[in-house]
Backbone bond lengths (Angstrom), bond angles and torsions (degrees), N, CA, C in turn:
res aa  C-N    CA-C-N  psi(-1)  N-CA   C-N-CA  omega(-1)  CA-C   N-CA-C  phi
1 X - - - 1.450 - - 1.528 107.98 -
2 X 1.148 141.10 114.29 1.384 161.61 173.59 2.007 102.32 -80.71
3 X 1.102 109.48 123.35 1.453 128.79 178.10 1.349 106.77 -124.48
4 X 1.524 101.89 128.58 1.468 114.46 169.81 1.197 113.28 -136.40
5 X 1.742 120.48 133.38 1.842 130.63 175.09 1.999 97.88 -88.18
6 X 1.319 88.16 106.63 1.120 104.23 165.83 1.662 124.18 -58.22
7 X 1.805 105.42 132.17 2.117 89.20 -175.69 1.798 81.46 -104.00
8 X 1.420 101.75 158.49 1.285 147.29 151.50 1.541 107.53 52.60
9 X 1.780 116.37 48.26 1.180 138.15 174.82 1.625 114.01 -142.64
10 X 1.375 113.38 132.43 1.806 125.60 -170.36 1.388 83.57 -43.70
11 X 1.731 132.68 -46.08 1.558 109.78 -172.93 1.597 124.77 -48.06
12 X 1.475 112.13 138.15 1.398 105.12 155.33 1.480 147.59 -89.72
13 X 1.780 96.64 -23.06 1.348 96.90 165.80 2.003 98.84 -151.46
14 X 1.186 90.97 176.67 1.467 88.70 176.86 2.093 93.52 -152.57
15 X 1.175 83.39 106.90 1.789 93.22 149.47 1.296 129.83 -116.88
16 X 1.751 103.00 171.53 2.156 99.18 -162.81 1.711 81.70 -175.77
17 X 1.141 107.03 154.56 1.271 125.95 148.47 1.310 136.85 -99.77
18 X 1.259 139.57 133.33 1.241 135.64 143.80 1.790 156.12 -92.63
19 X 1.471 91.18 102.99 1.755 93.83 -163.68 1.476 108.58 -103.24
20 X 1.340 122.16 125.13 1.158 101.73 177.97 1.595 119.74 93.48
21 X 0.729 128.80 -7.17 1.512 132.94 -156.76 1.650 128.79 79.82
22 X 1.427 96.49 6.07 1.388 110.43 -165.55 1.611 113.58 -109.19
23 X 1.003 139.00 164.29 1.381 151.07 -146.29 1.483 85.42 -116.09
24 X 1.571 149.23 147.37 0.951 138.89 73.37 1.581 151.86 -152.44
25 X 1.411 155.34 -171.58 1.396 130.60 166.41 2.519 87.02 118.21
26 X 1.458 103.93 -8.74 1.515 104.97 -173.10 1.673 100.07 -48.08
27 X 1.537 88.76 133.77 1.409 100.67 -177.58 1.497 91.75 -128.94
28 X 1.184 135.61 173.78 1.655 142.07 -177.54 1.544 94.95 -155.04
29 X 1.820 108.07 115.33 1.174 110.00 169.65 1.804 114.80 -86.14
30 X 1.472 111.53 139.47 2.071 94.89 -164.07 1.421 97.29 93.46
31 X 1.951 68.55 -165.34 1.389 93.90 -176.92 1.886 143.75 74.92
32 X 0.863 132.27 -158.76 1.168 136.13 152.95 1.597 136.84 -102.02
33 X 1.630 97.24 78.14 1.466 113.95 -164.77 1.365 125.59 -6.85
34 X 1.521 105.91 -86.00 1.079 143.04 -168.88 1.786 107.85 -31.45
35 X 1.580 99.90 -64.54 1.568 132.25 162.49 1.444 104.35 -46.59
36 X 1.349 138.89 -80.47 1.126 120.06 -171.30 1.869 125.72 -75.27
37 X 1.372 128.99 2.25 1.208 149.26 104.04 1.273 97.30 16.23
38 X 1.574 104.22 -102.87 1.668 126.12 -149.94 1.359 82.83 -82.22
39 X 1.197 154.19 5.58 1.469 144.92 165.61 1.744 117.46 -74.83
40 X 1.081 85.68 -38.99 1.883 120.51 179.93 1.278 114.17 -65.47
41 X 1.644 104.48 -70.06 1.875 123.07 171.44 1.502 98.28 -56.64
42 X 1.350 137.61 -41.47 1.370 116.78 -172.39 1.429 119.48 -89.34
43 X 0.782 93.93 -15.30 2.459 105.57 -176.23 1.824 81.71 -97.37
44 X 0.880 149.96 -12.65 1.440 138.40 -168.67 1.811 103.00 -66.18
45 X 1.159 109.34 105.70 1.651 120.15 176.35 1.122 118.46 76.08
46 X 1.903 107.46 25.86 1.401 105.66 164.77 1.466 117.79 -71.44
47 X 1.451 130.71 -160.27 1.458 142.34 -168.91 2.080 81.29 -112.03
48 X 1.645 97.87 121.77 1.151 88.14 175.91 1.592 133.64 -56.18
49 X 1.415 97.91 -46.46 1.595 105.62 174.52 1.342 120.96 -58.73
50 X 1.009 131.26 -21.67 1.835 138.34 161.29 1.471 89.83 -67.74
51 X 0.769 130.12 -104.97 1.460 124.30 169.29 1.677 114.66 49.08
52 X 1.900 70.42 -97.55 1.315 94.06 -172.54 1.387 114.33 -37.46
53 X 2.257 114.18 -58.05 1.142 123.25 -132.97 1.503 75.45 -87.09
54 X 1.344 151.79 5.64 1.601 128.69 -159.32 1.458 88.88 -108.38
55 X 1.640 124.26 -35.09 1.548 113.09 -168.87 2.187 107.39 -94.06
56 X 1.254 85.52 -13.07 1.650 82.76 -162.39 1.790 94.45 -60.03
57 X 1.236 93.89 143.61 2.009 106.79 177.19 1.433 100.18 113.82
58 X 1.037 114.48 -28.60 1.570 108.93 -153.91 1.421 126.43 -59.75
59 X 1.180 141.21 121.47 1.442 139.42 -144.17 1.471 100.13 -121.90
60 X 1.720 108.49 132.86 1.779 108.36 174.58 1.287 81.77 -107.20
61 X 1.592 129.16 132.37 1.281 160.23 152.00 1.222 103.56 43.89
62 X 1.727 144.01 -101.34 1.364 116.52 -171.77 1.455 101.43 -119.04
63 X 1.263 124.07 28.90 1.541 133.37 168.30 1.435 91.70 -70.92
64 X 1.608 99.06 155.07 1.616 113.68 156.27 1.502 127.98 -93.17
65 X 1.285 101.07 9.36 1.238 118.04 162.57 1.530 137.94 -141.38
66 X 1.224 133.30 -135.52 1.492 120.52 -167.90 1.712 121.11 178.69
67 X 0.737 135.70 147.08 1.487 120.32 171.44 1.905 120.21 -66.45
68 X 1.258 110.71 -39.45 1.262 116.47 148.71 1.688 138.64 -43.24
69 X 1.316 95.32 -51.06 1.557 108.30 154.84 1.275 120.23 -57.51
70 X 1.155 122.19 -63.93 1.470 124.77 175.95 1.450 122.44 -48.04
71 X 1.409 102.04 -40.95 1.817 109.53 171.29 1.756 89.27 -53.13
72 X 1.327 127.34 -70.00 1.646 138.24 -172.97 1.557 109.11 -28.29
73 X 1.216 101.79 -41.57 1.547 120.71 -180.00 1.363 110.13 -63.97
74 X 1.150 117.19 -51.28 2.076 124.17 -140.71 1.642 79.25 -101.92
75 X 1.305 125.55 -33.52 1.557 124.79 173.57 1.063 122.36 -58.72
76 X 1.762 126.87 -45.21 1.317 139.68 166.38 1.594 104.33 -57.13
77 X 1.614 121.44 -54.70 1.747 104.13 176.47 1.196 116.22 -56.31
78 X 1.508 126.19 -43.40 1.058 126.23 -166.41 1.492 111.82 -54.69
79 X 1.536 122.97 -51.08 1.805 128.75 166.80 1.355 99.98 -47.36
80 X 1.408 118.03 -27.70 2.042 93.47 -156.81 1.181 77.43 -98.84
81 X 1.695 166.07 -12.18 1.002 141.25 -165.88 1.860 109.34 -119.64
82 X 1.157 98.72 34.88 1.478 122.58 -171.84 1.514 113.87 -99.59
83 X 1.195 138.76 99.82 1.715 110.51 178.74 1.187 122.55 -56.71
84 X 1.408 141.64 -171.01 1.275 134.28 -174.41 1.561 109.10 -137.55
């Protein structure tokens, strides 16, 4: 299970696993339930690296970042801190 403290989003943490190349188990501690919910159910057994590259940018209102982004984020450490 891979844990990440999200910066400059109501989330507090976001964990997920990766098996396979695949994303899943994302839970979002915070935040805006409902929204990160259907964030979870829909990335559930995606290809992580799509993933990443489909949410990374993503902006909640005039933040420079996002809870989506941040998943993009904690997904990218998670590959680089992966052996191969």
């Amino acid at each position: 299970m891979f844990e990440y403290k999200p910066k400059g989003t109501c989330s507090t943490k976001i964990t997920f696993t990766i098996t396979d190349g695949k994303v899943h188990q994302i839970a979002f501690k915070d935040g805006c339930e409902g929204n990160l919910r259907g964030i979870s159910k829909l990335a559930e057994g995606m290809d992580a690296r799509q993933l990443a590259s489909l949410l990374k940018g993503t902006k909640c209102g005039r933040r420079g970042t996002s809870c989506p982004d941040q998943l993009a984020i904690a997904i990218e450490r998670a590959l680089a801190e992966t052996p191969r």
